[in-house]
ROSE-329421 format. One record per residue (C-alpha): residue number from 0; x, y, z. Coordinates in nm, 3 decimals, always signed. Layout:
<nodes>
{seq = NUM; east = X; north = Y; up = Z}
...
</nodes>
This chain:
<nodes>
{seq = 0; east = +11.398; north = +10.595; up = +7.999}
{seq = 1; east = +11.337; north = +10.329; up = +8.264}
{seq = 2; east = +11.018; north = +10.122; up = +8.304}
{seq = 3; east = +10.747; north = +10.273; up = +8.565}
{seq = 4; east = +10.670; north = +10.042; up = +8.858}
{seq = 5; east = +10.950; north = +9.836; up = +8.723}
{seq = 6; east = +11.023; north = +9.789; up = +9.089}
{seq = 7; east = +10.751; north = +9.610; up = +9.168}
{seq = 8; east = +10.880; north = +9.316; up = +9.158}
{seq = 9; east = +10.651; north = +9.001; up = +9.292}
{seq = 10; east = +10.471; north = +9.228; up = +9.486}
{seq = 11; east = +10.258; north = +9.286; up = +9.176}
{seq = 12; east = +10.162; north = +8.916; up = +9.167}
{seq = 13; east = +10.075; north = +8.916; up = +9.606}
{seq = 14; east = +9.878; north = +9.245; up = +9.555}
{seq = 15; east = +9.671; north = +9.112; up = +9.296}
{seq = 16; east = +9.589; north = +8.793; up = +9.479}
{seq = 17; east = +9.469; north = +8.996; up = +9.780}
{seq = 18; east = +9.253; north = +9.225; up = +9.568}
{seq = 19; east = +9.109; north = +8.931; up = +9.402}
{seq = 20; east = +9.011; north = +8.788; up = +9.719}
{seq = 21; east = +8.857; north = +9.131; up = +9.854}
{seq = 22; east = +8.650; north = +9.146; up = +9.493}
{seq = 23; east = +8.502; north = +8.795; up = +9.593}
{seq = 24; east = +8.440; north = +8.915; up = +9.925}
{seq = 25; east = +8.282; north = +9.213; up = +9.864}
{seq = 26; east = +8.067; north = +9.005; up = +9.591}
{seq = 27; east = +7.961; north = +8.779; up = +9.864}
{seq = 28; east = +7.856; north = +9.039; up = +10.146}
{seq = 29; east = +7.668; north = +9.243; up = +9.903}
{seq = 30; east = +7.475; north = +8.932; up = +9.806}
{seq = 31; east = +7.469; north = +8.858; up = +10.187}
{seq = 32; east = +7.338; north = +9.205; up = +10.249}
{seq = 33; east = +7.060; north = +9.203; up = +9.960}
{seq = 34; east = +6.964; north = +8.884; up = +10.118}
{seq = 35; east = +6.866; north = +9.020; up = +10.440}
{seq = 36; east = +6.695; north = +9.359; up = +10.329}
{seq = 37; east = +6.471; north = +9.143; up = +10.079}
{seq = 38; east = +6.326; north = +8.915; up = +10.386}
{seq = 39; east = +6.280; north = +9.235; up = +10.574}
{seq = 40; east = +6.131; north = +9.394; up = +10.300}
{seq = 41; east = +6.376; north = +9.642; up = +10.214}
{seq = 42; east = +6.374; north = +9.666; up = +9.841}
{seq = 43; east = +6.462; north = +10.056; up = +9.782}
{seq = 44; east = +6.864; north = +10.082; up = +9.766}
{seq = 45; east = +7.086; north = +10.222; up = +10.044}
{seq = 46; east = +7.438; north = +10.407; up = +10.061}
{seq = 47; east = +7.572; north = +10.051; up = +10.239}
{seq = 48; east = +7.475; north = +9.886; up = +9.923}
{seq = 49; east = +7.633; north = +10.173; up = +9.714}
{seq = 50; east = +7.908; north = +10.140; up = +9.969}
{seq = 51; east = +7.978; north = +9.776; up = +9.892}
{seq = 52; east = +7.953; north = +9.759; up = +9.533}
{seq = 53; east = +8.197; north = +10.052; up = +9.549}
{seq = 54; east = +8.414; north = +9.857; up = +9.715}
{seq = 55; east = +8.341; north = +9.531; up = +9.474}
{seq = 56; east = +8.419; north = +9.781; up = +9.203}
{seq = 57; east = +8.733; north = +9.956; up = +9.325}
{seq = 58; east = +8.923; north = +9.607; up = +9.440}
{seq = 59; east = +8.826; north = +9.482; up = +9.087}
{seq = 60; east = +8.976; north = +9.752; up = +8.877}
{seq = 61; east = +9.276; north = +9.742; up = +9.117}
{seq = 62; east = +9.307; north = +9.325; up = +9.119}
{seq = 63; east = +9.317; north = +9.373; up = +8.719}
{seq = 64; east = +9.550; north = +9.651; up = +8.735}
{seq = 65; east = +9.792; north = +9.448; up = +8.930}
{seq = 66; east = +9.731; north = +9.117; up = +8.705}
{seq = 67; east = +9.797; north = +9.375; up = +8.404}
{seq = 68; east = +10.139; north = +9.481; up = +8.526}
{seq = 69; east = +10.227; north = +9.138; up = +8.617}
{seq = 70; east = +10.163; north = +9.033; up = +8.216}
{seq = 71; east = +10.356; north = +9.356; up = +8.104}
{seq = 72; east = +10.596; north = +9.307; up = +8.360}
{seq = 73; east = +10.678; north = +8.941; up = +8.211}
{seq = 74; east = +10.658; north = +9.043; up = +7.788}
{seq = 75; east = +10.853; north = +9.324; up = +7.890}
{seq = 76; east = +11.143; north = +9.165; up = +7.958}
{seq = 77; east = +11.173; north = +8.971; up = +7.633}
{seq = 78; east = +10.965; north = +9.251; up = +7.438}
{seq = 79; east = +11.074; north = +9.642; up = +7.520}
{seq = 80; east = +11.389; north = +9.733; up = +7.439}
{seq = 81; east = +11.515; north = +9.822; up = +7.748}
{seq = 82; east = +11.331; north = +9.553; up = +7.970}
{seq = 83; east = +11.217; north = +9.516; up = +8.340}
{seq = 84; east = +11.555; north = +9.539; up = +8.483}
{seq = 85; east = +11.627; north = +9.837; up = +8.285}
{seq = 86; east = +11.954; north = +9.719; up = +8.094}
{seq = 87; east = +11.992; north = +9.549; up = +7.746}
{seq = 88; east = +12.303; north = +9.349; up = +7.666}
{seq = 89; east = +12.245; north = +9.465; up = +7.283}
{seq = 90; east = +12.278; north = +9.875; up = +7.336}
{seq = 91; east = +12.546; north = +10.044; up = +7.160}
{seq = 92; east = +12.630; north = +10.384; up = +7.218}
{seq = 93; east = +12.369; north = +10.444; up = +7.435}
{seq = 94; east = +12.072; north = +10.358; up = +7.182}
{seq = 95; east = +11.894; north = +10.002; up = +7.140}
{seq = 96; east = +11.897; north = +9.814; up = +6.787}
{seq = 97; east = +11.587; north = +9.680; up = +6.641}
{seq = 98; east = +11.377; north = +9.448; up = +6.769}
{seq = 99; east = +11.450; north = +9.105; up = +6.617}
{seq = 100; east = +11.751; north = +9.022; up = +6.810}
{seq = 101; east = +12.044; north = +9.149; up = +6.522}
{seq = 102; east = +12.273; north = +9.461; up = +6.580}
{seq = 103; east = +12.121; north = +9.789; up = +6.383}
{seq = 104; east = +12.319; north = +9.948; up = +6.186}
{seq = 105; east = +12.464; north = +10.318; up = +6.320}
{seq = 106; east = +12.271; north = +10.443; up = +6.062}
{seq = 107; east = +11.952; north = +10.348; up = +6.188}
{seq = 108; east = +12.056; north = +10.392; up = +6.530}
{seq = 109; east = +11.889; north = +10.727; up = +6.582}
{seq = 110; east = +11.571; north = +10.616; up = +6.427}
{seq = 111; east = +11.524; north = +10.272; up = +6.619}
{seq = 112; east = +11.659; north = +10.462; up = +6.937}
{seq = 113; east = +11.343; north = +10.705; up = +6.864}
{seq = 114; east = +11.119; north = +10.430; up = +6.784}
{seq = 115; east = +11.185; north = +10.216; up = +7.087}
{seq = 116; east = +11.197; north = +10.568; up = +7.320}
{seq = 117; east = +10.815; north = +10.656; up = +7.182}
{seq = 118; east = +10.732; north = +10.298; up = +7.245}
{seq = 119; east = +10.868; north = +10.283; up = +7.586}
{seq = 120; east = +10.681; north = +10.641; up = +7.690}
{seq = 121; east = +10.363; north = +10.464; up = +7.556}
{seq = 122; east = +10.391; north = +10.184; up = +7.776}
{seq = 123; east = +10.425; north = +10.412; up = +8.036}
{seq = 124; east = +10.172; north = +10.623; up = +8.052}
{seq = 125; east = +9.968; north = +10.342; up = +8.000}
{seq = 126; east = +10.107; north = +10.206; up = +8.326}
{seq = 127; east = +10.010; north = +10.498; up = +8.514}
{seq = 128; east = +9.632; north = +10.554; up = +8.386}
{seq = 129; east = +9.666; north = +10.151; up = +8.515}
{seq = 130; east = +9.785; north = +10.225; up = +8.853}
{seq = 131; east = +9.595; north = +10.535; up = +8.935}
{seq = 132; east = +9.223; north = +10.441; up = +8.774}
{seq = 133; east = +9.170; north = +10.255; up = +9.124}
{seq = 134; east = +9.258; north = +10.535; up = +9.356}
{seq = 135; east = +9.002; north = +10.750; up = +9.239}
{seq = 136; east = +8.729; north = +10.451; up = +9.290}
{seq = 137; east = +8.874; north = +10.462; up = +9.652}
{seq = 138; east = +8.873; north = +10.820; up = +9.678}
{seq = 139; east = +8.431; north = +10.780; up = +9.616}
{seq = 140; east = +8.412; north = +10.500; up = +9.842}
{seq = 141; east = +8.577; north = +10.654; up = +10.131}
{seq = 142; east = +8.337; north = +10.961; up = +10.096}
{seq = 143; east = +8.053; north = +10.720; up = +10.044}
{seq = 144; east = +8.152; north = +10.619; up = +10.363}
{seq = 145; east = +8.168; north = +10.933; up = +10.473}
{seq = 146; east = +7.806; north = +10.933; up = +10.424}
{seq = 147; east = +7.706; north = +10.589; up = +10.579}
{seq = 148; east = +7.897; north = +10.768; up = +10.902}
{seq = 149; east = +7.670; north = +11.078; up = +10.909}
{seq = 150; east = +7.326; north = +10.890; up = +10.834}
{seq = 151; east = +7.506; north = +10.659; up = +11.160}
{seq = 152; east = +7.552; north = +10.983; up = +11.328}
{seq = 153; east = +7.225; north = +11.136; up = +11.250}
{seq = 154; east = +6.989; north = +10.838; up = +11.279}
{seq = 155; east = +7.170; north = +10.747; up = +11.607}
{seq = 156; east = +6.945; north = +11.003; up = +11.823}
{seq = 157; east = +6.589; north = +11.118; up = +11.935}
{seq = 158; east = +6.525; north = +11.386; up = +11.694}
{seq = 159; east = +6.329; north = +11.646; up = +11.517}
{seq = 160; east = +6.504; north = +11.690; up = +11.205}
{seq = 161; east = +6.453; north = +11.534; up = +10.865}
{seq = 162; east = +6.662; north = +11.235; up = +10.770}
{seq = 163; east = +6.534; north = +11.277; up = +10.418}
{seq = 164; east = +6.646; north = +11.587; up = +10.345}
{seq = 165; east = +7.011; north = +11.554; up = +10.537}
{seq = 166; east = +7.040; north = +11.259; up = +10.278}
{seq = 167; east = +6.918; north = +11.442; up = +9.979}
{seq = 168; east = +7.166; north = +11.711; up = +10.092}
{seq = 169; east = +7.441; north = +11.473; up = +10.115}
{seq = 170; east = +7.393; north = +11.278; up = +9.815}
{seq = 171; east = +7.388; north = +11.607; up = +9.590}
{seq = 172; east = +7.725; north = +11.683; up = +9.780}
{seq = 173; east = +7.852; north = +11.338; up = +9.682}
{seq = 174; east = +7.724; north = +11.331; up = +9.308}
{seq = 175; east = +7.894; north = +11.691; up = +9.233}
{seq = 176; east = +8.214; north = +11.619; up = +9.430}
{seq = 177; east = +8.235; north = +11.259; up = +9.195}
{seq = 178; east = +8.117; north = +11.442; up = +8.871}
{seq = 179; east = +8.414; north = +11.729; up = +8.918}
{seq = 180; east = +8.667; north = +11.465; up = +8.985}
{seq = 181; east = +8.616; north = +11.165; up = +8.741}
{seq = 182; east = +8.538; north = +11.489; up = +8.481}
{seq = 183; east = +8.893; north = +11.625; up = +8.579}
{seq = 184; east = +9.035; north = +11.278; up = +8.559}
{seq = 185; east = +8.898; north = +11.236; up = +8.192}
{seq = 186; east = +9.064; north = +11.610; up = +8.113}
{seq = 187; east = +9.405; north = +11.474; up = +8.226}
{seq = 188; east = +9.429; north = +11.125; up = +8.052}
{seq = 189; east = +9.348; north = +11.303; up = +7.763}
{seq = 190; east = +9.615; north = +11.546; up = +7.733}
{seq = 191; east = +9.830; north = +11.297; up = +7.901}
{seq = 192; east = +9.814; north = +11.091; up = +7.562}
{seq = 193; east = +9.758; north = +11.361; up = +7.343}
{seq = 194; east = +9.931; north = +11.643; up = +7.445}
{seq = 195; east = +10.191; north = +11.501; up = +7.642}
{seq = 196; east = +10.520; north = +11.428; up = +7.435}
{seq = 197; east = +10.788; north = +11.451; up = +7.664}
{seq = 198; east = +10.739; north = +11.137; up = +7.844}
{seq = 199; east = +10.600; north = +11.043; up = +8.173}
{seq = 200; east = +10.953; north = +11.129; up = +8.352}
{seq = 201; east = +11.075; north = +11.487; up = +8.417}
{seq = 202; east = +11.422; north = +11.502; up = +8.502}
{seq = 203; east = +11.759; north = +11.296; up = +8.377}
{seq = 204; east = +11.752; north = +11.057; up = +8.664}
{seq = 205; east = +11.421; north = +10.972; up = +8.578}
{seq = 206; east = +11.276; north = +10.966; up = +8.977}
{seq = 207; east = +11.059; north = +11.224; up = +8.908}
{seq = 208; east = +10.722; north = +11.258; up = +8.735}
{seq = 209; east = +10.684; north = +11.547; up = +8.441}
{seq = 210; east = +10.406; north = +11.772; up = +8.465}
{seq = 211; east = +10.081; north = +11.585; up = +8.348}
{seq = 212; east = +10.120; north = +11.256; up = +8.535}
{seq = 213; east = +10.252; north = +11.445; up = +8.804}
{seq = 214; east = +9.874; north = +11.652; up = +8.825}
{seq = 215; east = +9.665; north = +11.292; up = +8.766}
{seq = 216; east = +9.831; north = +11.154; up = +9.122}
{seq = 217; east = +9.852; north = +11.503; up = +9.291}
{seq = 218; east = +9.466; north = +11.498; up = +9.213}
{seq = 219; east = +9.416; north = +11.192; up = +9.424}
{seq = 220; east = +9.628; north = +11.296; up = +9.700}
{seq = 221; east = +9.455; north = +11.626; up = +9.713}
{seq = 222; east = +9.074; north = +11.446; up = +9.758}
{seq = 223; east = +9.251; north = +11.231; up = +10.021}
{seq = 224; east = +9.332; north = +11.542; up = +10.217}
{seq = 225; east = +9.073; north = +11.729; up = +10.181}
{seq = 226; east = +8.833; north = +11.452; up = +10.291}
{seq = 227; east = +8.984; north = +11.460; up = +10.668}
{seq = 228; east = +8.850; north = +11.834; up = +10.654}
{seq = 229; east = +8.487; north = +11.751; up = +10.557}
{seq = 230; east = +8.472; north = +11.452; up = +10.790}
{seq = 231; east = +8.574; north = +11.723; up = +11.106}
{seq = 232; east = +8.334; north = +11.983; up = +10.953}
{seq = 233; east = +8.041; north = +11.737; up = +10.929}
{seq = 234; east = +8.168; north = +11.599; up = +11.295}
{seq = 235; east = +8.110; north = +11.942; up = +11.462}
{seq = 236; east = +7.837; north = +12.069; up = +11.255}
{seq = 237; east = +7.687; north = +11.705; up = +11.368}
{seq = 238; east = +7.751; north = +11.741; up = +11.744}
{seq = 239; east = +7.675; north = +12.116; up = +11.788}
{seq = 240; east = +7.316; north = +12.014; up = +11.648}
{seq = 241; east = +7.245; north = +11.725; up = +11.787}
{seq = 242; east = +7.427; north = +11.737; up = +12.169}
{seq = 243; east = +7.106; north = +11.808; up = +12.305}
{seq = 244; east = +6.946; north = +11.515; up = +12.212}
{seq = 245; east = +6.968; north = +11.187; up = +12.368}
{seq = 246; east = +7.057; north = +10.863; up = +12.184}
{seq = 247; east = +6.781; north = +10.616; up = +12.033}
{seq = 248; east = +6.934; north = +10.317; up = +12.210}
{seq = 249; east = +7.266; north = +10.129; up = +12.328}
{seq = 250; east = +7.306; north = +9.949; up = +12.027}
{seq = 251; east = +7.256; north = +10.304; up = +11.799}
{seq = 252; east = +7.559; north = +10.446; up = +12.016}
{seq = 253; east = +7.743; north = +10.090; up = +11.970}
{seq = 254; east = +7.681; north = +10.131; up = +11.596}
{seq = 255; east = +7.836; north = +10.503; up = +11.592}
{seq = 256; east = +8.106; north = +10.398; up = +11.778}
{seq = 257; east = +8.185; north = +10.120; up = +11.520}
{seq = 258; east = +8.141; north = +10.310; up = +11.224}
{seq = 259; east = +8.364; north = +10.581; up = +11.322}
{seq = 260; east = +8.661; north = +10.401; up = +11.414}
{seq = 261; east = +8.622; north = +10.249; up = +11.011}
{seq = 262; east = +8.599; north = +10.614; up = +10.886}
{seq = 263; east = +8.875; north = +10.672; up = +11.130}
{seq = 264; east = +9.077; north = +10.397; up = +10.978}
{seq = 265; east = +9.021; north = +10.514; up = +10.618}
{seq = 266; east = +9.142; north = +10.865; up = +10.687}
{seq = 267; east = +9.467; north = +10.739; up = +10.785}
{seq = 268; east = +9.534; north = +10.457; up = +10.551}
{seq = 269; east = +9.438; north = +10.725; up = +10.267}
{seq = 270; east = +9.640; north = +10.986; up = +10.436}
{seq = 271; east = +9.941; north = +10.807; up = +10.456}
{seq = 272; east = +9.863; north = +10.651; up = +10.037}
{seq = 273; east = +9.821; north = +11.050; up = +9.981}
{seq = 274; east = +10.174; north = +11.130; up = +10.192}
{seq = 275; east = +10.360; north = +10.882; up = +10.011}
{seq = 276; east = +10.189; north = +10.979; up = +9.648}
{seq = 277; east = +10.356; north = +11.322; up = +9.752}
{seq = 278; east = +10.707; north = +11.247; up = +9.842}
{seq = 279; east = +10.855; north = +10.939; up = +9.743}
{seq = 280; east = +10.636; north = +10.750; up = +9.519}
{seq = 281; east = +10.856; north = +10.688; up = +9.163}
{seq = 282; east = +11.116; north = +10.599; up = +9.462}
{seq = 283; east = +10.929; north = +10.347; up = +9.659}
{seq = 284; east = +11.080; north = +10.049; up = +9.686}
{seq = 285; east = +10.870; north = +9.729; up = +9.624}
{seq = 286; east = +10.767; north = +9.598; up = +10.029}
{seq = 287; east = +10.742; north = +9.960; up = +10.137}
{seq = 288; east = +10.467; north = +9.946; up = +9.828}
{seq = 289; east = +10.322; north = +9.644; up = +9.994}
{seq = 290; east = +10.307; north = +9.784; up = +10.302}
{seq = 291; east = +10.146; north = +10.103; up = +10.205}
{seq = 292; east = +9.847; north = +9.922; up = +10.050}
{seq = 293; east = +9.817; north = +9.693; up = +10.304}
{seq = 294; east = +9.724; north = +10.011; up = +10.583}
{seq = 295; east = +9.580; north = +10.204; up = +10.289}
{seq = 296; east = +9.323; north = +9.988; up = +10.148}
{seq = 297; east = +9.367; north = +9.660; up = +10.214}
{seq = 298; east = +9.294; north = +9.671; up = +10.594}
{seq = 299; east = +9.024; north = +9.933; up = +10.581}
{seq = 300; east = +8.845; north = +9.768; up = +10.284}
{seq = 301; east = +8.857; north = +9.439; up = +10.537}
{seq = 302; east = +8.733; north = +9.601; up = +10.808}
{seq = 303; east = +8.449; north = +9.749; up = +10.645}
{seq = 304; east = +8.322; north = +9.443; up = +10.517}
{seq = 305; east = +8.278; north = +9.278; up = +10.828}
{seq = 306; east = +7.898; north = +9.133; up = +10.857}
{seq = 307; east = +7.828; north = +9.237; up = +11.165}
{seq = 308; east = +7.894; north = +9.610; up = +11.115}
{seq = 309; east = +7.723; north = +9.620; up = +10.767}
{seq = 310; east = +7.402; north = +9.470; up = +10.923}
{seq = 311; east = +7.407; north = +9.719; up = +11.121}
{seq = 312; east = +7.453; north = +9.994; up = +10.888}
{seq = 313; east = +7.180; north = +9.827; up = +10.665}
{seq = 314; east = +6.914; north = +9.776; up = +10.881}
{seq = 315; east = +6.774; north = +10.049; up = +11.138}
{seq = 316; east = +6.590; north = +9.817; up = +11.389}
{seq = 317; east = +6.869; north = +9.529; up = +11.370}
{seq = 318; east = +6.852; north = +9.323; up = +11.741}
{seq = 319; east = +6.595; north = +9.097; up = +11.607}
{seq = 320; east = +6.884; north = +8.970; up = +11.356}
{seq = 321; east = +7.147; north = +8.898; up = +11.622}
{seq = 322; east = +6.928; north = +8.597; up = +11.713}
{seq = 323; east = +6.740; north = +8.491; up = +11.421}
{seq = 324; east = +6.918; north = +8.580; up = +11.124}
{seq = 325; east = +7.175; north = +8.352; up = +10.947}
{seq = 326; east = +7.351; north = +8.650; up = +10.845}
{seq = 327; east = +7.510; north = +8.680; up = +11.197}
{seq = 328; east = +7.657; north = +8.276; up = +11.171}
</nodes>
């Protein structure tokens, strides 16, 4: 049984420096943010906040993830039997000895095979709850920004309808779609670790995932999929109801425009994470890796914290800022 994400390589160590670096960035603009609304007297929260501590939260768990498998990724290769490259000098017959460095005896060589094999499918399932804990704190902050788009989108014209209520409506949407998926996400690392005794591989070439880690990132992919769909439902719903009106101002169409080229973004960097989670992720080599979470989430999660666009999301009447406020320098 080979290590998972033993192909990682360095890339572990670049990926969690950039997610580090997005953590304190996101840390920053949030205080930035908070900043601003308190002069203005904005002390109730709002989804940009939610938005950005998502964000804070999500690059966190996935800058530890990375620093995690960088640490296993270095005892391994002195520690698990089989180590990161996948060979040991020391196997005989096809089984590893005991740890401690002296040949086992044949014996013993089914029991310390066993031993090491149980200890190895540990290791990786705890791997893959590592790697996949983020994706779901990405999957709530793209539809949280799903929701700072259609507050954009409604708030962005001369209207009659209520902008509490399409919120309320939205948030209940949001609060039940995260409830069913972080509940389904508990369901599945549980039997993963308890029910689950056949290892985190399914077949002898070990490329492809058995059935209960294969569910946990099929779960992900799915959300990212099925997000698209909402986002064009909410789109016409949003334009059949509101075409008739006119806009508020230049700079409410500016900030529409803005937002949904992010949104736009983040439905094809987590299309193409979903796309690859589908097809060829235990065979993904280590830059193609990099280069996936560079248009997935690393790009996206920079663009959306970009202070211009989240004082605009965060305050309605915001021209007065573009000349006064420090936020803008």
């Amino acid at each position: 049984m080979p290590l998972f994400l033993a192909n990682l390589a360095m890339s572990s160590y670049f990926l969690a420096l950039c997610y580090v670096l997005l953590t304190a960035m996101a840390v920053n603009k949030y205080l930035e943010v908070r900043g601003v609304l308190k002069r203005l007297q904005h002390t109730t929260w709002s989804t940009v906040q939610l938005l950005i501590l998502s964000l804070a939260l999500g690059s966190f768990f996935r800058s530890a993830t990375f620093s995690t498998l960088c640490i296993l990724d270095s005892q391994a290769t002195a520690d698990l039997p089989t180590g990161i490259s996948g060979r040991n000098p020391w196997m005989r017959g096809g089984l590893p000895p005991h740890f401690g460095g002296e040949d086992a005896e044949d014996t013993d060589g089914d029991s310390a095979g066993s031993h090491a094999q149980a200890e190895l499918g540990f290791y990786n399932k705890v791997v893959a709850v590592l790697f996949n804990l983020p994706d779901f704190l990405f999957v709530s902050s793209y539809l949280l920004l799903v929701l700072v788009w259609a507050e954009a989108f409604q708030s962005s014209r001369r209207h009659w309808f209520s902008a509490a209520v399409f919120r309320r409506k939205w948030m209940i949407f949001y609060l039940v779609f995260n409830g069913g998926l972080y509940l389904t996400q508990l369901v599945l690392y549980a039997s993963l670790f308890l029910y689950d005794t056949n290892g985190i591989f399914d077949d002898e070439k070990q490329d492809r995932l058995s059935v209960i880690p294969a569910m946990i990132f099929y779960l992900v992919a799915a959300a990212d999929l099925f997000l698209p769909i909402i986002i064009f439902s909410t789109w016409l719903y949003l334009t059949l109801s509101l075409s008739g009106f006119p806009f508020k101002s230049q700079s409410a169409q500016l900030r529409l425009q803005r937002v949904g080229r992010l949104v736009m973004a983040w439905s094809f960097g987590r299309i193409l994470y979903s796309v690859m989670t589908l097809l060829t992720f235990t065979k993904t080599q280590a830059m193609l890796l990099v280069v996936v979470f560079i248009a997935a989430e690393l790009i996206p999660i920079y663009l959306t914290l970009d202070k211009r666009l989240l004082a605009m999301l965060s305050v309605e009447n915001y021209e007065p800022l573009l000349e006064n406020s420090e936020f803008y320098r």
